[in-house]
N, C-alpha and C positions, 0 to 999 in steps of 0.2 A: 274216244274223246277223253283225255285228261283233264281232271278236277285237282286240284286243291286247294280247300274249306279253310279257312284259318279261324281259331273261333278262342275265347278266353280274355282278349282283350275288355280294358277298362279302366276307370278311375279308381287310382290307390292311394292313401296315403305315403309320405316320403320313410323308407325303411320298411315298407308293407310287400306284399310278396303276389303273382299273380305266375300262374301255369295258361301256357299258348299250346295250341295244336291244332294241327296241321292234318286231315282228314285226306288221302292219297284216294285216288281212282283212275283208271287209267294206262297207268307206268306198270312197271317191274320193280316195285316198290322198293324190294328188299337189296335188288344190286346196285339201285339209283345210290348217289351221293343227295344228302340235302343238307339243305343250309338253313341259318333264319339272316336274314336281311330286316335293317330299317331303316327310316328314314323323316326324319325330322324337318319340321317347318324350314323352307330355305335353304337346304343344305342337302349334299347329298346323298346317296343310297348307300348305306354301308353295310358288309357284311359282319355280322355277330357272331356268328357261332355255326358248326361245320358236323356231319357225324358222316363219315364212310359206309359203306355197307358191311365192312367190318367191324364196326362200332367204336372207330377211332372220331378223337374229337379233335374241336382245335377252336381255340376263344377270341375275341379280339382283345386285347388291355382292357379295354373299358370295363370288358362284363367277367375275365376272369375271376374267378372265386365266389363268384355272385350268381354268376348263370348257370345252369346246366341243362345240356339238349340231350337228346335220349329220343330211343325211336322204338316202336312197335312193328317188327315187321307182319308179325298176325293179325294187327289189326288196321295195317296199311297207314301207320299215322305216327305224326312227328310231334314232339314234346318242344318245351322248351321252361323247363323253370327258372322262376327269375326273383331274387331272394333279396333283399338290401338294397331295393328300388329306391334310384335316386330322381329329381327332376329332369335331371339331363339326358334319362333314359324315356324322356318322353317322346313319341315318335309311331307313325306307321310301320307294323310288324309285319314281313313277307315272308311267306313260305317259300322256298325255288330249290329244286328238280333238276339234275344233270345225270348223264353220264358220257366218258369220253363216245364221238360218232353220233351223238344224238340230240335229240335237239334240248331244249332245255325252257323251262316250266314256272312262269310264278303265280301265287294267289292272287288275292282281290285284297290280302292287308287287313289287317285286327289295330285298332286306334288303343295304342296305350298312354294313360293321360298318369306322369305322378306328380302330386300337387306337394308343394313344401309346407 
């Protein structure tokens, strides 16, 4: 049965900084590709930020230079630092799980609130 926990979410001030993670069970942690995903009141799901199982990344505009994901393959679990939190980074935060041939995986979403 595949699990992933997402937990870290919360209310931050604007310029304030909060760490997400992603708790794996399940999968092949370390060959999966994951991502973070969000998605904001009205609008839809966008992807954020990417790490291979190589440890290549890849950002959206929005969160470049602001974000950084990162993965623990020893401890099965996915980061995501989030540094220069703006309002408009408010939004439910998803974990999601792929790899080519297989199926693919999201959490239950960490509510991150930044207030101005």
């Amino acid at each position: 049965q595949v699990q992933l926990v997402e937990s870290g979410g919360g209310l931050v001030q604007a310029g304030g900084s909060l760490r997400l993670s992603c708790a794996a069970s399940g999968i092949s942690f370390s060959i999966n590709v994951m991502d973070w995903y969000r998605q904001a009141p009205g609008k839809q799901r966008e992807l954020v930020a990417t790490i291979t199982s190589g440890g290549s990344t890849n950002y959206a505009d929005s969160v470049k230079g602001r974000f950084t994901i990162s993965r623990d393959n020893a401890k099965n679990t996915l980061y995501l630092q989030m540094n220069s939190l703006k309002p408009e980074d408010t939004a439910v935060y998803y974990c999601h799980t792929w790899r080519p041939s297989y199926d693919a995986y999201w959490g239950q979403g960490t509510q991150v609130t930044v207030s101005s």
